[in-house]
Structures are given as structure tokens and as C-alpha cells.
N, C-alpha and C positions, 0 to 999 in steps of 0.2 A: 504494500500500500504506500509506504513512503517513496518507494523508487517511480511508482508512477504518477504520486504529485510532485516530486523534483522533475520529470520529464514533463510532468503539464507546466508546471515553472520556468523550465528551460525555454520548451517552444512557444511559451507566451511573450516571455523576454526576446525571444529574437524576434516573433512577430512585428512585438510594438518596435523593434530597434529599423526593422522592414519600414515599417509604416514611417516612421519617424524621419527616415535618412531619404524615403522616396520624395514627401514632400517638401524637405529642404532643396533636395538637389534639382527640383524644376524651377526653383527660383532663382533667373538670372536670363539671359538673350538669347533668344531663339530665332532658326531661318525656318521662314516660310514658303511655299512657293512663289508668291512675288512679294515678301515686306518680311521685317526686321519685328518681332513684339519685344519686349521686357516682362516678364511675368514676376510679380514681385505680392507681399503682403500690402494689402488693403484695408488696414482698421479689422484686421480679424478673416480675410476674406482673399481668396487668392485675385490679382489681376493682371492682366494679359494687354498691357498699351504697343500700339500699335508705334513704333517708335521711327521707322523709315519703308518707304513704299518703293519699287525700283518701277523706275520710270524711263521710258524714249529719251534720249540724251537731247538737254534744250529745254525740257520739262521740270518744273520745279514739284519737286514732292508735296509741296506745301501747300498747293492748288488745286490737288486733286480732294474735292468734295463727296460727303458721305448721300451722294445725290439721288442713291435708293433705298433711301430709308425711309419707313412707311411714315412717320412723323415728319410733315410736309415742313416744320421750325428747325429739325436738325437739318434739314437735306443743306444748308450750307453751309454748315461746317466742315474742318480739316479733318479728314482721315484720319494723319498721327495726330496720334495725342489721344484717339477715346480707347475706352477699355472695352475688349469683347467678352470680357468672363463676368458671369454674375450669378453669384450663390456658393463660389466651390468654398464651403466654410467645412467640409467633414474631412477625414482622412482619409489616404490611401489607404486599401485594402490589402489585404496579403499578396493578394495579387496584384500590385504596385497600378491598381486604378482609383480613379476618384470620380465618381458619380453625385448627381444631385444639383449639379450647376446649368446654366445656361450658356449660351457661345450666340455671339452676333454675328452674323456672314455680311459684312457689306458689299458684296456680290450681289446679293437681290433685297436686303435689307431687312433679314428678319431675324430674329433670332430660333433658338433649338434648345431642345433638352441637350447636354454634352455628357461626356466622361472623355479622361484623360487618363491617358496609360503609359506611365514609365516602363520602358521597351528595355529588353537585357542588353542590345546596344549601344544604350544611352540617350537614344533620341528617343521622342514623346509623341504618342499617337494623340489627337486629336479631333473627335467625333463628335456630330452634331447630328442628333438625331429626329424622325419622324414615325411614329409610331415603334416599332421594332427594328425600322430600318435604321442603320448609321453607316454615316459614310463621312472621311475627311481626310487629312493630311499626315502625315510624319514631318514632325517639325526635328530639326538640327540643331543641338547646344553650340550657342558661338560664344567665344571667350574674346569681349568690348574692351578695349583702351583706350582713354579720353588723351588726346596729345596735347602738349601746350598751345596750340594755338586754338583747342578747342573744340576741333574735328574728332572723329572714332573711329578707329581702325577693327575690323570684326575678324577674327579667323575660327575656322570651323573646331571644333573640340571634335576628339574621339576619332581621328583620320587615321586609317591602319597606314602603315609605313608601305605596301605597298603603290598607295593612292597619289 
């Protein structure tokens, strides 16, 4: 009896150690398919700023407007700068996912039920869902350095030496 509540002890402690270490480590710059997020702590709450948009050379990221978004007051607002996650306040699972949040696409301007999944590669799946269906992206941890002039140099974290 004692050996199998030190085993229920043990794998709980690593559990919570899972959980605890998954949600720290998606906090920090992520690539997307075309834009840059920061996912950081929000008063209790994970968020996801959309932080550089890549753009046709000539184009200022700064201009591209959130001009499908169902609330006719945002549509002209700036892109970077808003947050697409809303709710992720619980924890990753043992299964290095986190459910219960919502996700904005400004793509067609709506938002989704999400979960997030810390991937054993290091990168974050990223799913927005409708009814049972989900469908979304694998985001890329990039490691950000601010330079003195104020500019930010991104390179990709977790690159096999092959690559």
C-alpha cells in the first residue's frame, strides 16, 4: 500500500512538473504562417499579440487593418498590436494541451473555441475550432533580440543542425 501511494506521489509530481514547465515555455515569440505573435501573461490569462505581419516589400505592416472583423468600430484598427487568445486561464494537460480559450482569425474575422498543444518538437499547434472540427497552424518558437537602435532580430529556436 505504501509503494503504491509513493508511485501515485511520484507521477503526480511529474505530472504537475509537465503541466507547469508546458505553460511557461509557450511564453515568449512565435512564427506564424505570415506574422510574428508574442504570447505572454495577461492579468492571469495567456495572450497571443500579434506583434509583426510580413508584408509585399513597400508595405508598411502598420496599415494593414483588422478590416474583417465582424464589429464594423474595430475594422480600422492595426493588426499588430491586438490579442487573438481569450480565456486560456486553465492549465496544460498531461498531455501538454490547453483547452477552454478562444482564438480570433482575422482572416474572416471571427473568432473559435481553441486549444493549444505543446508538440514534443517544441513548436505549438494551434487550433480553432467548429463544432468537433479543428483545424490550424504549427507555430515556430523564435528567440527576439531588441538591438540598440531598437529594431528585432528573430531566429528560429529548435533548428536540427542539419537544416
Amino acid at each position: 500500500m505504501k509503494k503504491l501511494i509513493f508511485s501515485i506521489l511520484i507521477t503526480s509530481t511529474f505530472i504537475i512538473q509537465q503541466v507547469h514547465t508546458a505553460e511557461e515555455s509557450i511564453v515568449g515569440y512565435w512564427l506564424a504562417l505570415d506574422s510574428i505573435f508574442e504570447i505572454k501573461n495577461c492579468d492571469g490569462t495567456l495572450c497571443a499579440e500579434i506583434v509583426q505581419i510580413f508584408v509585399a516589400e513597400g508595405v508598411d505592416p502598420k496599415s494593414i487593418l483588422d478590416n474583417n472583423n465582424m464589429d464594423p468600430e474595430l475594422q480600422s484598427r492595426p493588426l499588430i498590436g491586438i490579442n487573438i487568445f481569450e480565456g486560456f486561464n486553465g492549465e496544460f494537460n498531461s498531455k501538454n494541451t490547453l483547452k477552454g480559450g478562444r482564438i480570433y482569425n482575422p482572416r474572416d474575422g471571427k473568432s473559435y473555441k481553441s486549444r493549444l498543444r505543446l508538440l514534443d518538437n517544441g513548436n505549438l499547434r494551434v487550433e480553432g475550432c467548429v463544432l468537433f472540427i479543428c483545424d490550424g497552424d504549427e507555430w515556430r518558437p523564435l528567440t527576439v533580440t531588441i538591438n540598440p537602435d531598437g529594431s528585432r532580430t528573430a531566429v528560429l529556436k529548435n533548428i536540427s543542425e542539419g537544416n
